[in-house]
C-alpha positions as CSV (number, residue, x, y, z in Angstrom):
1,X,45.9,-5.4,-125.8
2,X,46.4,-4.8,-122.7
3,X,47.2,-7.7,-119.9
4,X,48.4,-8.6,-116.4
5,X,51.7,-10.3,-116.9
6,X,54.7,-12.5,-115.0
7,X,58.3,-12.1,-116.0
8,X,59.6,-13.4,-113.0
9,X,57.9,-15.6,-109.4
10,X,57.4,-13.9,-106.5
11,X,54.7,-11.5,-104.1
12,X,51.9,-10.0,-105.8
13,X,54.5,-7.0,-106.7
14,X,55.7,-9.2,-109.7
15,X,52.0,-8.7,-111.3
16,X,52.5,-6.1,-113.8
17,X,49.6,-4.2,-116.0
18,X,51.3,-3.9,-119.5
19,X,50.5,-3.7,-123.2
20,X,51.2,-7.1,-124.8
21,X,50.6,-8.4,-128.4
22,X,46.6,-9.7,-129.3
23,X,46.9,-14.0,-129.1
24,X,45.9,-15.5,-133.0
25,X,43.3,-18.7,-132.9
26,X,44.6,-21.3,-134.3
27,X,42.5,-24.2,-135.7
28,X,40.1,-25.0,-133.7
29,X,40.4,-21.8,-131.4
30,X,38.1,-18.9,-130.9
31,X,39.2,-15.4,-129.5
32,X,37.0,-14.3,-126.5
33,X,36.4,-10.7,-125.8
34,X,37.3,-10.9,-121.7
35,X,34.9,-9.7,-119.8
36,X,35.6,-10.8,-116.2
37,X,38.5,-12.8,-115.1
38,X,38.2,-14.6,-111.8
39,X,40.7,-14.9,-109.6
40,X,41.8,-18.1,-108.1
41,X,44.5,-19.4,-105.4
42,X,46.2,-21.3,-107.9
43,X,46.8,-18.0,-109.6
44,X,48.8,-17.0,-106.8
45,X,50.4,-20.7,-106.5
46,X,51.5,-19.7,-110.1
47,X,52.7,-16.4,-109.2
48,X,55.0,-17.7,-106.1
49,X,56.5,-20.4,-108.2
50,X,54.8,-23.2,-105.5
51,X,53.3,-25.4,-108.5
52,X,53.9,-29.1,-107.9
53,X,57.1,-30.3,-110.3
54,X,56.6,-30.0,-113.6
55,X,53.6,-28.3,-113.2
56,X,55.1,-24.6,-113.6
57,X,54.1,-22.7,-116.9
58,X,57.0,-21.0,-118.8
59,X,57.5,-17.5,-118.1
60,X,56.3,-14.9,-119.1
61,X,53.0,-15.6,-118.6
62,X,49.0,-14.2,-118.1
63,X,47.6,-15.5,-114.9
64,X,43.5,-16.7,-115.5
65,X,41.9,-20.2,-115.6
66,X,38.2,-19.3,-116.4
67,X,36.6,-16.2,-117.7
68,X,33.3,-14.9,-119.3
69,X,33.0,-12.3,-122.3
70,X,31.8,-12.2,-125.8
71,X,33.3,-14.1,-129.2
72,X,35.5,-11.8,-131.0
73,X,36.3,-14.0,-133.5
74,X,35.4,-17.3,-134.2
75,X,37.8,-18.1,-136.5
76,X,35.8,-20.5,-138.8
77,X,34.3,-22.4,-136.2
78,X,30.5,-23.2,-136.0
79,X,30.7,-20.6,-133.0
80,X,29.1,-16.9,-133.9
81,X,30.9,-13.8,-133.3
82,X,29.2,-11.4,-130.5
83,X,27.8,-14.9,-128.2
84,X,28.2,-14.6,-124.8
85,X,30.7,-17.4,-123.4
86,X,32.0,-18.6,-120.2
87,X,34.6,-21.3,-120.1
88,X,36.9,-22.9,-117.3
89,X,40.4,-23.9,-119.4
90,X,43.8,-24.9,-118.8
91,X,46.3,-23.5,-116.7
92,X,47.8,-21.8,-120.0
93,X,44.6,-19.8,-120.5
94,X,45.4,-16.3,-119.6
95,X,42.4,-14.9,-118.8
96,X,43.7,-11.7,-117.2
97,X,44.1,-9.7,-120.4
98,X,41.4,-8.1,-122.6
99,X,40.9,-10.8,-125.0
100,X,42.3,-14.8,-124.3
101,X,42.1,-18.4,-127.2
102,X,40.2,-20.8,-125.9
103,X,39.2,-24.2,-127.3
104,X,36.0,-23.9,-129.0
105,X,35.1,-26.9,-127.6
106,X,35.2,-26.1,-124.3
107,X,33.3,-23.1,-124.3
108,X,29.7,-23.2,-123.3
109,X,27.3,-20.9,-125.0
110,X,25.1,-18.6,-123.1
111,X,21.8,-17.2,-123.3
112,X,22.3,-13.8,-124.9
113,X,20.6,-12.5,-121.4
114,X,23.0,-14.1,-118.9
115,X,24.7,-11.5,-116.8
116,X,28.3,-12.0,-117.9
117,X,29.8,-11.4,-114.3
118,X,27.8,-14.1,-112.3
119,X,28.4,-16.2,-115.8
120,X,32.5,-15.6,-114.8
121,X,31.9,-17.2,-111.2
122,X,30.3,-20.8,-112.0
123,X,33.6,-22.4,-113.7
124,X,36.0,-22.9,-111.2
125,X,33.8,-22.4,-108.2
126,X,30.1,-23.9,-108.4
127,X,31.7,-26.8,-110.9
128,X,34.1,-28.2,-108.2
129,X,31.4,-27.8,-105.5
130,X,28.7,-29.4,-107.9
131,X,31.4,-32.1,-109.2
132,X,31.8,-33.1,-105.1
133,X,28.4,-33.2,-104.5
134,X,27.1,-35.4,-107.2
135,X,29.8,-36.8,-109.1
136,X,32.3,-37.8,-106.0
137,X,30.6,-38.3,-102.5
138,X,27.1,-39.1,-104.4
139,X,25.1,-37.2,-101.5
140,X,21.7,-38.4,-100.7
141,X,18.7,-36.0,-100.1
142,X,17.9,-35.1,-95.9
143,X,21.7,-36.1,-94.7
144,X,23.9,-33.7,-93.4
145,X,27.1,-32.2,-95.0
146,X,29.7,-30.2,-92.9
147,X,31.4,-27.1,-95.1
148,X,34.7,-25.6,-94.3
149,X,35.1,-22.0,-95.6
150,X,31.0,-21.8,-96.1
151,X,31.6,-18.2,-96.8
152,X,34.7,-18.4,-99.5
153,X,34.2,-18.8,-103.2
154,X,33.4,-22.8,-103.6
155,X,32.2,-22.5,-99.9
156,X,29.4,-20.5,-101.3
157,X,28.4,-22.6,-103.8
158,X,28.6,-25.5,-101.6
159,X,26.0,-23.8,-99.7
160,X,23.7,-22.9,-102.5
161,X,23.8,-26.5,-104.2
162,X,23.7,-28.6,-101.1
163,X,20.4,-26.5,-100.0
164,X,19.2,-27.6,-103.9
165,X,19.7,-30.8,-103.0
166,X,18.0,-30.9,-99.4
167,X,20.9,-31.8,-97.8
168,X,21.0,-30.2,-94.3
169,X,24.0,-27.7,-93.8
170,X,26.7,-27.2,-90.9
171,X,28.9,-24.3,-92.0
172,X,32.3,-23.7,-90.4
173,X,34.1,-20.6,-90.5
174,X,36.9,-18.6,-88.7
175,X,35.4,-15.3,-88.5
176,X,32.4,-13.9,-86.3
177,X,30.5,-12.3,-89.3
178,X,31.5,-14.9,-92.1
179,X,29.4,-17.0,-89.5
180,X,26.8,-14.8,-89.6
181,X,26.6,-14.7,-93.4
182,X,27.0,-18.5,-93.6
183,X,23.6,-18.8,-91.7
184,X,22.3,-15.8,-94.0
185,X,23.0,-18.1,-96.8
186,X,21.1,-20.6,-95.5
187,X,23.1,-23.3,-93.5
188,X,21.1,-25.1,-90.6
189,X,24.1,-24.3,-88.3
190,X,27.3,-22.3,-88.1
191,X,30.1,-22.2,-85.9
192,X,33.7,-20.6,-85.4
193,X,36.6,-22.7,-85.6
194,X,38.6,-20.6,-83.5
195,X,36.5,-21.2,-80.5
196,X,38.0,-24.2,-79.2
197,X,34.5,-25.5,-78.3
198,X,33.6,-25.9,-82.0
199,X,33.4,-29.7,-82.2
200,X,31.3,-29.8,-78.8
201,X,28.9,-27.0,-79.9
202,X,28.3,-29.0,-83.3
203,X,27.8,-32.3,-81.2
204,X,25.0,-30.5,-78.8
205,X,23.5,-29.0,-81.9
206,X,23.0,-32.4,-84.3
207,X,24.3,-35.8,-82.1
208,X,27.3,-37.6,-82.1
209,X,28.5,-38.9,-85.0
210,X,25.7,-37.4,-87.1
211,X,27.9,-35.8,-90.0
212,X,27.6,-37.5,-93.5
213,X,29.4,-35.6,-95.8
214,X,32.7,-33.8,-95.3
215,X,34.0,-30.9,-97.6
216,X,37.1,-29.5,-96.8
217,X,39.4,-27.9,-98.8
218,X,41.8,-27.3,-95.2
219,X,43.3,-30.3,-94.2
220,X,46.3,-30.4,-91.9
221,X,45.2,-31.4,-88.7
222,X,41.8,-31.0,-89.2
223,X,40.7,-34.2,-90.6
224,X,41.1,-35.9,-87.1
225,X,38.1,-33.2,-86.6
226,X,36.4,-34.7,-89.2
227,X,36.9,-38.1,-88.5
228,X,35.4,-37.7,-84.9
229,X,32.6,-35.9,-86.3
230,X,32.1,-38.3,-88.9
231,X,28.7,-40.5,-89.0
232,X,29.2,-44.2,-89.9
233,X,29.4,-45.1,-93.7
234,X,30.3,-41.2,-93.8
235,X,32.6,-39.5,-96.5
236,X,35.2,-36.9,-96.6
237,X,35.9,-34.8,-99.6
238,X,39.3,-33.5,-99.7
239,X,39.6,-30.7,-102.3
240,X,42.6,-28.2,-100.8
241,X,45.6,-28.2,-98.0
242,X,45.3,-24.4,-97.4
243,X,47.1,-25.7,-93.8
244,X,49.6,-28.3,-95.7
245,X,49.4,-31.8,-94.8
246,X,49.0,-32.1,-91.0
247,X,51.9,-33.9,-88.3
248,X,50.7,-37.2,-88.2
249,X,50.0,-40.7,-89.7
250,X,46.6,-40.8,-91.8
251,X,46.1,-44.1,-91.9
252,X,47.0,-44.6,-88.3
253,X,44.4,-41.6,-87.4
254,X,41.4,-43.4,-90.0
255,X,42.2,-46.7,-88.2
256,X,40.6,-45.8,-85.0
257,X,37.7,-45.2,-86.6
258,X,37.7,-48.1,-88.7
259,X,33.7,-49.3,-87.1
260,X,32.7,-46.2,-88.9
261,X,34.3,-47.7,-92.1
262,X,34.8,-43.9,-93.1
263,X,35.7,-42.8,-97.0
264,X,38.0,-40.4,-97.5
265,X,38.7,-39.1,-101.6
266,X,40.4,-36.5,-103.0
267,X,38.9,-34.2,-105.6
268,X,40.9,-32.0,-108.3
269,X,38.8,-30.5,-111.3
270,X,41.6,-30.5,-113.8
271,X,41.7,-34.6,-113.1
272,X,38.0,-34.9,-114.4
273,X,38.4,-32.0,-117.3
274,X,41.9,-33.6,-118.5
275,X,40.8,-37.3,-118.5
276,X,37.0,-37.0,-118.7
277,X,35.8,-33.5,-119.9
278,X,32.0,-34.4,-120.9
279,X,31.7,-35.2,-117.0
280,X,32.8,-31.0,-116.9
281,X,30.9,-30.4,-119.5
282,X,27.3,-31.7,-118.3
283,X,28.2,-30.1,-114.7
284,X,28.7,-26.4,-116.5
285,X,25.6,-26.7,-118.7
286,X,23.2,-27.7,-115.4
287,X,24.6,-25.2,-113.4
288,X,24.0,-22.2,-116.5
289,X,20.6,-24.0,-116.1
290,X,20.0,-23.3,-112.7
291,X,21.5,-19.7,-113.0
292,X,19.2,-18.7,-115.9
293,X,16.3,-20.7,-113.3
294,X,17.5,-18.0,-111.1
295,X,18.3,-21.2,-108.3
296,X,21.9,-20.5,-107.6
297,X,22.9,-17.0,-106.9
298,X,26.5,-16.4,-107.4
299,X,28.4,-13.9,-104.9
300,X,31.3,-12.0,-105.7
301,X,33.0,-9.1,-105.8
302,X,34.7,-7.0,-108.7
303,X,38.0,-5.3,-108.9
304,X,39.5,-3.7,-112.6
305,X,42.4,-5.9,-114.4
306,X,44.5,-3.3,-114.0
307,X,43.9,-4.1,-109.6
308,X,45.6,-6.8,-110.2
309,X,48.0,-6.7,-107.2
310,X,45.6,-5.7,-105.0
311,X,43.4,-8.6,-105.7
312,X,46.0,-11.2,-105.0
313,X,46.6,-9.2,-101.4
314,X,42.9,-9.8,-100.8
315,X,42.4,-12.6,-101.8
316,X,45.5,-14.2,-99.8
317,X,44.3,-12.6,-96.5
318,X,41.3,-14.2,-97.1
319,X,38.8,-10.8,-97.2
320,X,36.8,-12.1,-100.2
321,X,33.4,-13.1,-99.2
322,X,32.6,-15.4,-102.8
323,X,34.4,-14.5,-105.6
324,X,36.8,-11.8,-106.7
325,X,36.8,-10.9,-110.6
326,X,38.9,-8.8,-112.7
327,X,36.5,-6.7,-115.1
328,X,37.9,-5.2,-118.2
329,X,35.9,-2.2,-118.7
């Protein structure tokens, strides 16, 4: 079959499209017929050898997380050969390839008239946003969440859920017309980052201290932002550090605002799907609910497997509005 494959870390360069021997299930496996392989920035956190210690599969390896397709083989499970099937897996699961194993149990059915490449977006992307939502900061209908990145892949779902849940919306992005498409989407408000005004403009627009909820997948700096923003009893999602770990003391910064009696948690997927997968589980079948429901919309682009390299590039300068998925075609 044919695969994208890493023999060695590095730029996206080290991505290579080459013919590599068909995986065999082993008990309990099924082999899925690829359809679309997402691509995420821990693929590329993979590919530059930057995984935490420890963390770093054995090379060579196929890049992919989460992918959609048909069962090719089910391999005497009580699955059925030719279902459609999305699943979000392990690090190890190598979607970018024409056919990948995956756990039988960690594959969710779908209805045979799901559209396989909006099935391929939910895993990674509308699970972490809907596992934030409802699962870690608990939000509460008519408050007000502030989204980072409104217009990237788990920004976008963000959006989409938090409007399900009547949450009101204040977007934040770093381009003019990712702006534009956050407020398309449906946020309440949206402002650049880059303008230096930012945190006054949001003020003006909904009060001081009116903010609730906090999603940002940034960090850095930026959480003084948030903190200042932050209504009382208010909670800040952490789910990234796309700008590291900021230059100064948190607990020093959180103590001035200590009369707000701000929470601040952290939120990794692969926590909740190693150590508590049914919570993963009951998030994936709602949101195939809501897709077949036609409630959330999924955004995304498409690129061949065989783009590879290009896909990375894109991704990392950050010109994917939603998602970005390999199609094998």
């Amino acid at each position: 079959m044919k695969a994208i494959q890493i023999t060695k870390t590095g730029g996206a360069d080290v991505l290579t499209y080459q013919e590599v021997n068909r995986p065999t299930p082993k008990a309990g496996q099924v082999l899925v017929k690829i359809h679309a392989a997402p691509v995420n920035f821990i693929d590329t956190i993979i590919r530059e050898g930057n995984m935490p210690p420890g963390m770093m599969p054995e090379l060579p390896f196929i890049p992919g997380v989460e992918g959609s397709g048909v069962i090719a083989d089910a391999n005497g499970t009580d699955l059925k050969e030719g279902s459609k099937v999305a699943f979000l897996g392990v690090i190890g699961s190598s979607a970018y390839a024409e056919y990948a194993l995956v756990d039988a149990d960690k594959l969710v059915v779908l209805e045979d008239t799901t559209d396989l490449l909006e099935a391929a977006v939910i895993p990674v992307n509308y699970f972490t946003a809907y596992h934030m939502l409802k699962n870690v900061a608990k939000v509460e209908a008519g408050k007000t969440a502030l989204i980072y990145a409104a217009s990237g892949g788990v920004g976008t779902a963000l959006v989409q859920i938090a409007k399900l849940l009547n949450l009101n919306i204040v977007a934040l992005e770093r381009r003019d017309e990712k702006v534009t498409n956050a407020l398309n989407m449906g946020a309440n408000f949206a402002f650049n980052t880059t303008d230096e005004n930012w945190k006054a403009q949001v003020k003006e627009a909904i009060g001081e201290n009116s903010i609730d909820y906090v999603f940002n997948p940034v960090v850095g700096n930026s959480i003084k932002d948030d903190l200042e923003l932050l209504a009382p009893l208010g909670h800040i999602v952490i789910f990234g550090f796309l700008a590291g770990l900021g230059n100064f003391n948190l607990m020093e910064e959180s103590v001035k605002y200590f009369g707000k009696a701000p929470s601040i948690s952290f939120s990794e997927i692969y926590a909740t799907f190693t150590n508590k997968y049914e919570v993963v589980d009951q998030g994936l079948k709602q949101l195939y609910e809501w897709l077949a429901e036609g409630k959330i919309s999924p955004v995304y682009e498409t690129m061949p497997l065989s783009e590879a390299k290009a896909a990375h590039e894109k991704i990392q300068a950050g010109l994917v509005r939603g998602k970005l998925l390999l199609t094998n075609e």
